[in-house]
MIMIBA-639074 format. One line per field, with one value per residue (C-alpha): chain; y, x, z. Coordinates in steps of 0.2 Angstrom, whole numbers, plus 2048, in hexadecimal, padded with zeros to 3 digits. Layout:
MIMIBA-639074
chain <- (A  ...)
v <- (Y  ...)
u <- (X  ...)
w <- (Z  ...)
END
This chain:
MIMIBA-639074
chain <- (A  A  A  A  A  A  A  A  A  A  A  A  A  A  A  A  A  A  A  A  A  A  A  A  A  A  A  A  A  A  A  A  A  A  A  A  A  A  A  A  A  A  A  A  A  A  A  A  A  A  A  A  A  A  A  A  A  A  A  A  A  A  A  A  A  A  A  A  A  A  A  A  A  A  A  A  A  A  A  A  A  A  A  A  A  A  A  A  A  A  A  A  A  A  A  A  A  A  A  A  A  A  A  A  A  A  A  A  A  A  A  A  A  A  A  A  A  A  A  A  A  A  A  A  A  A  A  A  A  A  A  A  A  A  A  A  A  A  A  A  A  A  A  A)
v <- (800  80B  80F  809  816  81C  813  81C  811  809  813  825  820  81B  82A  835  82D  830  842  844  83F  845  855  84C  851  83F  838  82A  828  816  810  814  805  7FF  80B  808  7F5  7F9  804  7F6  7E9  7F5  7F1  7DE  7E5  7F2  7E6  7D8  7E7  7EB  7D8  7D7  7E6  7E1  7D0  7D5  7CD  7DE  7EF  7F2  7E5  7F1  802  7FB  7F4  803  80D  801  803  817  816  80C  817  828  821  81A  82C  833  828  82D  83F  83F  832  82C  83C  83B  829  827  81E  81A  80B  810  812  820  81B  81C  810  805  803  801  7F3  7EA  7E9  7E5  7D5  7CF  7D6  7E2  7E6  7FA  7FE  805  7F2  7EA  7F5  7F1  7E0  7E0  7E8  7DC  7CC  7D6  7D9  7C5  7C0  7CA  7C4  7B1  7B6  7BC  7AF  7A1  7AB  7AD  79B  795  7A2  798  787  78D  797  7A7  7B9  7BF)
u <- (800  810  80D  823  830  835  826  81A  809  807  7F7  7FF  80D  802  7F6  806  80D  7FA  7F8  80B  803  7F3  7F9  801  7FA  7FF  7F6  7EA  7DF  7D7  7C5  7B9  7B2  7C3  7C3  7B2  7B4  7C7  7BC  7AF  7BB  7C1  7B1  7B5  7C5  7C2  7B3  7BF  7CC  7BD  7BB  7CD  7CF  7C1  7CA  7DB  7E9  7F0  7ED  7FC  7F4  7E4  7EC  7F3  7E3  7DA  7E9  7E7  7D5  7D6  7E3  7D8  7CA  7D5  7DA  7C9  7C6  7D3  7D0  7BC  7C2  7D2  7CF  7BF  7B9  7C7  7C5  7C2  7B1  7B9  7C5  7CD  7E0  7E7  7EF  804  7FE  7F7  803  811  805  803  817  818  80F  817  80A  815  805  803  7EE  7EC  7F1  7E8  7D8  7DA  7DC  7CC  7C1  7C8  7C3  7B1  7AD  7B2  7A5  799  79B  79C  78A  783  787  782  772  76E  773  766  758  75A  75A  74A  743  743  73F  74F)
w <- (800  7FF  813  813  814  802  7FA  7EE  7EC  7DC  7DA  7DC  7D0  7C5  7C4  7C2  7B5  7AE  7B2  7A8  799  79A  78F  783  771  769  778  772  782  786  77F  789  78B  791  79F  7A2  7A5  7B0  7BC  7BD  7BF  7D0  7DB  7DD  7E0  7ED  7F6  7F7  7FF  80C  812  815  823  831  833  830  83B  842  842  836  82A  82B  828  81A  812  816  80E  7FD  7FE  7FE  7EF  7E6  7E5  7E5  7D5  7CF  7D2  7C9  7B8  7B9  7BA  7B0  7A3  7A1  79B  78D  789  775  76F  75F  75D  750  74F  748  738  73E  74F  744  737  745  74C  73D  73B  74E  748  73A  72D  71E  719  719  720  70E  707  714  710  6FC  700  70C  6FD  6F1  6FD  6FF  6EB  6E9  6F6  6F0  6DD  6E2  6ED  6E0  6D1  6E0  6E3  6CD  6CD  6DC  6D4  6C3  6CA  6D5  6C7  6D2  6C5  6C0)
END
């Protein structure tokens, strides 16, 4: 809980390495969604944090669960204030991210290939559905 000497808590360390970048004009903030399901993901957390104090072993054992518990939600708090309201709906990448991504993975395709080669697949599919669906209006002697 960072209550040691010297120690930061993992939770104020993180939220200042946050509010560093906030500003950051390349900064591409999370999904929404994403944040939306880490807060939510934090209750279970913080209740399973509220069952351990009452029968906690000793009364340091305590302080520090209650000093965990009050990090917790400081930085819920923070990342409801500070970054969910930020958080992008759209999850598209901007174009540089994603061709770095693509690399990252072993695809040389650039997005512009890839898109070509997606428009190609989709005219294909949609002429083989429609010479099966002429060919199953003849056989069932559907108009035209």
């Amino acid at each position: 809980a960072g209550l040691e000497p010297d120690f930061e808590p993992l939770a104020t360390l993180a939220t200042a390495r946050i509010r560093e970048r906030l500003d950051a004009p390349a900064l591409l903030f999370p999904l929404r969604r994403e944040v939306e399901k880490d807060l939510e993901d934090a209750a279970p957390l913080r209740k399973g944090i509220e069952q351990m104090i009452a029968p906690a072993g000793s009364e340091q054992d305590r302080a520090a669960l209650e000093a965990l518990l009050r990090q917790l939600e400081e930085y819920e708090a923070f990342v409801r204030a500070g970054v969910l309201p930020r958080a992008r709906e759209d999850q598209r990448l901007p174009r540089d991210l994603y061709a770095h991504l693509l690399v990252s993975n072993g695809i040389e395709a650039s997005p512009e290939e890839l898109l070509e080669l997606g428009r190609e697949g989709l005219r294909e599919t949609e002429a083989a559905l429609q010479q099966a669906a002429g060919s199953i209006a003849a056989r069932r002697n559907f108009p035209g």
